[in-house]
N, C-alpha and C positions, 0 to 999 in steps of 0.2 A: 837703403835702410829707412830715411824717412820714406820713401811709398809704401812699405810695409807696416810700419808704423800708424800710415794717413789709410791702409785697408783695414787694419785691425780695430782703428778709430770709429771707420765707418759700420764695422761689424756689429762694433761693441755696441754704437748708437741704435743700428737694425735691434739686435735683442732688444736694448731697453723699451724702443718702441712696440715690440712684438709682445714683451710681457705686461706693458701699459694699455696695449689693446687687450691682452687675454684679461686684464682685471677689467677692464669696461664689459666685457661679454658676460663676464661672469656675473656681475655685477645686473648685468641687464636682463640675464637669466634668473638669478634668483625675483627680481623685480616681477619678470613674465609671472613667475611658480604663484607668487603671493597675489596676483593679479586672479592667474588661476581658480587658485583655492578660493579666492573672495566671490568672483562671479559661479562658483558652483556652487556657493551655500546659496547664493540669491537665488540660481536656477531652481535649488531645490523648493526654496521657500515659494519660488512663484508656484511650478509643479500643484506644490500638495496646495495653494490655495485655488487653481483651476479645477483640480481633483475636484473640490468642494461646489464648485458655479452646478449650478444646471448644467445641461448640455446646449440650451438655446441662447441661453447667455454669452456662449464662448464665442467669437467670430471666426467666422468660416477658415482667413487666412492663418490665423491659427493652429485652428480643429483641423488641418489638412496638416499638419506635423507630428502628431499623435501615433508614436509609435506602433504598428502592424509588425506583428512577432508569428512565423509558421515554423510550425514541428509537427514531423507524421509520429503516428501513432502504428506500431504493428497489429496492434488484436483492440479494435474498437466495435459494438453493437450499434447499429444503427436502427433503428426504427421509425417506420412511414405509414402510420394512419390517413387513411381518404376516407370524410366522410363524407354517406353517398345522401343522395334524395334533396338535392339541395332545389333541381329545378322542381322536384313535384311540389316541392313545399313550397316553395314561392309563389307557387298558383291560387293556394288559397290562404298563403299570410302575407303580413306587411313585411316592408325590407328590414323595419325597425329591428323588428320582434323577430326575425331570423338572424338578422345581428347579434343581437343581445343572446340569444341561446346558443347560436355559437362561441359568443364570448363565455356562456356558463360551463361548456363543454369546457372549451379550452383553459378554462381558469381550474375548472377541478382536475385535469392532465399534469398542470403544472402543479399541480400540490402531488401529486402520485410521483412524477417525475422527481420531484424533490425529497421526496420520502426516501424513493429508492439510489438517490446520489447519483441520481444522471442528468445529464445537461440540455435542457433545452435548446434545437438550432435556432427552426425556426417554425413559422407557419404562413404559410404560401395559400392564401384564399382559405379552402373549408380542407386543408391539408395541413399535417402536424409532423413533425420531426424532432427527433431527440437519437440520444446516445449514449452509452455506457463506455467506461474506459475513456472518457476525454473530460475534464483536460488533466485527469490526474489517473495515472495508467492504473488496471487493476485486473487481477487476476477473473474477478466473478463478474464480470460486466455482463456478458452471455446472460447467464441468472438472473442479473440483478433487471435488465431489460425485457425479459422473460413475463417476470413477477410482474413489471408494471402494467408490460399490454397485457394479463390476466384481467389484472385490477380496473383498468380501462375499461376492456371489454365487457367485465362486468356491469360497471357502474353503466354505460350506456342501455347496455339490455335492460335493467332496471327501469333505468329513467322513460324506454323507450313501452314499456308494458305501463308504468304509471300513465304516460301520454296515450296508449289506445284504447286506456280504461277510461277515458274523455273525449273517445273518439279523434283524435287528433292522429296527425302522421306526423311521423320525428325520424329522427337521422338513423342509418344503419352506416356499420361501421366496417373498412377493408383493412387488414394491417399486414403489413409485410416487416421480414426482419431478417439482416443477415452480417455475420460477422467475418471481418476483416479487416486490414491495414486502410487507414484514411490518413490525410494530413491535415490537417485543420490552423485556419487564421484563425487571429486574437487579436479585436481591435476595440481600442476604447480606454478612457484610465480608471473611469470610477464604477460605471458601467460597465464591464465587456463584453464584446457580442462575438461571437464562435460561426465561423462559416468552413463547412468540411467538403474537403473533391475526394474525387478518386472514385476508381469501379464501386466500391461496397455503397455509396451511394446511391448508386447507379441500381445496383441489384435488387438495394433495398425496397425502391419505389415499383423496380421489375414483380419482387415476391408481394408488391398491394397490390400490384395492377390483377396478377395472375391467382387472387385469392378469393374469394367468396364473400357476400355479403355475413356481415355478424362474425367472420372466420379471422384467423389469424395465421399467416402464410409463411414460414419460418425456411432458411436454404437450408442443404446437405449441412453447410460449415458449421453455423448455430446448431441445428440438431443433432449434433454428435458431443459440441459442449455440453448440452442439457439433458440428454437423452436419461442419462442415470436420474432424474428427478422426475423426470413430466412423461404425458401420455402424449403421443403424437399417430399421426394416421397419414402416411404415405400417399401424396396429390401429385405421383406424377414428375414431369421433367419440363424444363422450360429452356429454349435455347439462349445463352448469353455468348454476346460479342469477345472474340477471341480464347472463351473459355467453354467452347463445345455446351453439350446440354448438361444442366443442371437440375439435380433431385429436388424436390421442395415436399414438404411435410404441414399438414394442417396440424398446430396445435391444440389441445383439447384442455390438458386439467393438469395438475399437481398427481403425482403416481398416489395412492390410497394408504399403502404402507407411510406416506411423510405426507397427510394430508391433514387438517387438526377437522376439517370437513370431509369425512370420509366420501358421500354423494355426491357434493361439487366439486371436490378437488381442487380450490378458491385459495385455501390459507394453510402454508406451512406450519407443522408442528414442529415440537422439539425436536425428534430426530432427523427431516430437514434440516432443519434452523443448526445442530450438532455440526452434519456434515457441511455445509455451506461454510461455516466458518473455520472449518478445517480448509476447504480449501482456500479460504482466506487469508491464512497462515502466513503462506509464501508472501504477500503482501506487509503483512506484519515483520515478519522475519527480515525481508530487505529493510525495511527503513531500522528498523531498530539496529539490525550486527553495521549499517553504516553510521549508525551514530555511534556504536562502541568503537570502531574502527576509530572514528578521528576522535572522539573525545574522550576517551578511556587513558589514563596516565601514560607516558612512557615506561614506566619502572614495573608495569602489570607484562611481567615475562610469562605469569601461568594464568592468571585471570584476563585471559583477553578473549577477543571472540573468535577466534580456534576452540577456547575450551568450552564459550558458550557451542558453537557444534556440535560438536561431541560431546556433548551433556543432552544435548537434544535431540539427536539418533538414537543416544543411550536410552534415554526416556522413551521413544517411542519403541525399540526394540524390547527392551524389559516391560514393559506396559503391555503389549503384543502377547508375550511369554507368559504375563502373570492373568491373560484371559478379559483384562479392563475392556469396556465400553468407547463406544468412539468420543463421548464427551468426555470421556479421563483421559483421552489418548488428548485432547485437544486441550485439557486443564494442564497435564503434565507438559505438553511442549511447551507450550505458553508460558512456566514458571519455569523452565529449563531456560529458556530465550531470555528472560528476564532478572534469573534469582543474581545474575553477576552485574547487572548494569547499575547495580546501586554503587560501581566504583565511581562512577561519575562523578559524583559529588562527596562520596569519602571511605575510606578505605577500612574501619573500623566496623562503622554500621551498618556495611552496604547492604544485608541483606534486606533491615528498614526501609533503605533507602531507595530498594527495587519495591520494597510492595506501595512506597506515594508512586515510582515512574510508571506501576502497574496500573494506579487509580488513576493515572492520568491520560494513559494512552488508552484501555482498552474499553473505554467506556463509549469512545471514536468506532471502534470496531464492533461494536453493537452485543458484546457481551454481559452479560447481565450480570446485577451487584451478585448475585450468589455466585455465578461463576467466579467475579471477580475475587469474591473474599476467601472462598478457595485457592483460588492460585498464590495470593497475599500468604494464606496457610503452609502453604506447598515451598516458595520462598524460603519462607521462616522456617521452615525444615532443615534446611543444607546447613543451617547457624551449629557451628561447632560446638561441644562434641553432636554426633549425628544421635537422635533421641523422636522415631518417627512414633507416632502414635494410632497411625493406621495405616492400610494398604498401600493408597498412596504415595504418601507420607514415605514411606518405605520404598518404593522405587523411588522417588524424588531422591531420597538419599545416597542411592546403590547407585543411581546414575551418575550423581555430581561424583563420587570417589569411585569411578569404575576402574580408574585408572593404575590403584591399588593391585589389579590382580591381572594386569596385563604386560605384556615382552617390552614394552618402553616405560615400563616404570621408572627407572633410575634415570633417563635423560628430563622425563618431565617433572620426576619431583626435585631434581636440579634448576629446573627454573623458577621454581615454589621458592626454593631457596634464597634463589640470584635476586627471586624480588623481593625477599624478605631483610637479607642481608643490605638491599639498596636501601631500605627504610630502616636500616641500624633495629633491628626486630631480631635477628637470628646473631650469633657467634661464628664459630667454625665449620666448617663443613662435617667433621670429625663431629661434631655438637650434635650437627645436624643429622648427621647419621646413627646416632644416638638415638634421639628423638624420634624418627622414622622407626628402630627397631620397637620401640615401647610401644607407638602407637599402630604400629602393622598386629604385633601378638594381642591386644587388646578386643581390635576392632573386629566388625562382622557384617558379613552383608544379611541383610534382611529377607531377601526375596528368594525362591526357591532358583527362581531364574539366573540370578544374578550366584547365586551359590555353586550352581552346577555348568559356570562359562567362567568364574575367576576365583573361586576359594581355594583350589591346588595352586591355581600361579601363585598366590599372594604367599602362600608358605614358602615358594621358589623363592619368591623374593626378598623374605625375612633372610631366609640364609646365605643371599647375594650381598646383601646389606651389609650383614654382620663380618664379612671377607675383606672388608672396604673397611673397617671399624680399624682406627689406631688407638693400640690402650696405652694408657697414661701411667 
């Protein structure tokens, strides 16, 4: 008995010791966390004040911790200017004075390069590099790199006819360009400098090598992005490592139909500049339906972006129907994509409160105040009751309530409800289907289009409604 008693003793004593050490860990644990938290605000604060030094200021042991971040890119442009004549001109200039004008080339590159939202790599002697789609992906990079070795090209021709009108010899220019997957480093905090591998590198220095002086030497892959915009002239095939021989195409101009210089083929007009930002879209569209995705209420069961979707098929299919223009087809998505995002910040005024999130983003996307203040218009349309005042206006509206005259009506205008009823807005469902009956016999679509694909259903649907009706 007592040795039971002298185990149980020594048990009792083990626990006690066992929960007097789990309070010293814990203890020592939270001590760690607040230790933590203290040297991470100091890390930050050191951070953002190195951010600020120079880059000669930092010391080496340092600057050799400086985070290096790689991510590939699927669909990047690359572009590889060589330009030539460098030995014949150093024969009869100084090294100064061929410096300095290659720094004026290259200075005025990087303003085009930056005009058109493409990235600078780098520049390897009297050779240039850059790229589209990095480091922020996009749909029109192809285009958008296109347009600048145009602008390049020109500006050198220029410069290079000024200098033989003084007799002088100046630079001719090789450019090759071709799109594909690359991965590119990122190194640097305040500065960052972009260094890209991969084949399309590789190609793209391939299509300067294999190009003509003053020419611009584009592969198969690019010339089938761009083909619908530009002139090109078939140069033949050139063999690339592991990928058998490949087509290359000398670019030439802007097509004449989307040229604002019908002769040169130099500068996009409006209907260019239309379709370019249509295809733009897509770029637009993802970042936006992911920012309604996380940021949009939870209690948004019918305004969410599912409905922005199909508010934006609708748009472009009734738009299509009613004969529009490709820039109405590009105003109408546009304000489809946007007319519901004013939940974000309130649920009352949202349609308000899409045409500020419209002033804010599309001005990024290169669309013009009148574009813009139309789509703002287009918006302001969907505001209940629907009251369009023009064409537009009028599919804008047929599209937001298509849903009116279609075989899921009752499941979706039950979510209308479910979110109405979470903000204490709605009564009974009985109410609700009330209310549904008045406003279906009322309402009308506007467009021929829209009349002749949902005006029988919608009368289907009155009298589905009214079966569902409990009278009092």
């Amino acid at each position: 008995m007592e040795k039971e008693q002298e185990q149980e003793q020594k048990l009792v004593f083990k626990i006690a010791d066992l929960i007097r050490e789990n309070k010293n860990l814990l203890t020592q644990i939270k001590e760690l966390s607040e230790n933590y938290k203290e040297l991470s605000k100091k890390n930050e604060k050191y951070e953002a004040i190195l951010s600020s030094l120079p880059a000669d200021l930092i010391p080496k042991e340092i600057d050799e911790h400086v985070k290096t971040k790689t991510q590939r890119f699927e669909m990047a442009t690359v572009l590889y200017a060589d330009i030539q004549g460098l030995k014949k001109i150093s024969e009869h200039s100084e090294s100064s004075g061929i410096i300095d004008e290659l720094d004026q080339i290259f200075f005025h590159f990087n303003s085009i390069v930056k005009k058109y939202k493409i990235e600078k790599i780098k520049t390897i002697g009297d050779a240039y590099m850059c790229a589209g789609g990095v480091p922020e992906k996009n749909i029109t990079n192809p285009v958008d790199v296109v347009l600048a070795a145009l602008e390049m090209q020109d500006y050198l021709t220029n410069l290079k006819q000024e200098y033989e009108s003084q007799n002088k010899n100046f630079w001719d220019l090789k450019m090759g360009i071709h799109t594909g997957p690359v991965t590119a480093t990122f190194t640097g905090r305040k500065k960052i400098s972009y260094e890209l591998k991969g084949d399309t590198v590789n190609i793209a220095t391939r299509m300067a090598s294999a190009s003509e002086e003053g020419q611009i030497n584009i592969s198969i892959m690019t010339y089938e992005l761009v083909k619908q915009y530009f002139v090109c002239d078939y140069n033949g095939k050139i063999p690339v490592k592991y990928k058998g021989d490949m087509e290359m195409y000398f670019l030439r101009r802007i097509k004449p139909a989307y040229s604002l210089e019908r002769k040169t083929g130099k500068k996009p007009n409006n209907i260019f500049l239309n379709k370019y930002l249509l295809r733009q879209f897509t770029d637009l569209q993802e970042i936006i339906l992911d920012k309604l995705e996380k940021e949009l209420p939870s209690y948004l069961y019918y305004h969410n972006f599912k409905h922005t979707i199909d508010v934006i098929n609708q748009a472009e299919l009734i738009g299509y129907g009613e004969g529009v223009d490709d820039e109405s087809i590009l105003l109408l998505k546009t304000a489809a994509l946007l007319h519901d995002a004013g939940h974000i910040i309130g649920y009352d005024e949202h349609e308000y409160n899409g045409t500020q999130i419209a002033k804010e983003f599309l001005p990024k996307y290169n669309y013009t105040p009148e574009q813009i203040e139309k789509i703002c218009e287009l918006i302001m349309a969907t505001k209940m009751p629907p009251n369009p005042k023009n064409k537009l206006e009028s599919i804008m509206c047929d599209s937001d309530l298509d849903y009116l005259g279609r075989s899921d009506f009752i499941p979706v205008s039950n979510t209308l409800y479910k979110e109405l009823k979470e903000q204490n807005k709605m009564g009974s469902l009985n109410d609700w289907n009330k209310i549904q009956v008045k406003f279906l016999s009322v309402h009308q679509f506007f467009t021929k289009t829209a009349q002749q694909l949902r005006e029988v259903n919608k009368q289907m649907q009155i009298e589905r409604i009214k079966k569902l009706i409990v009278e009092e």
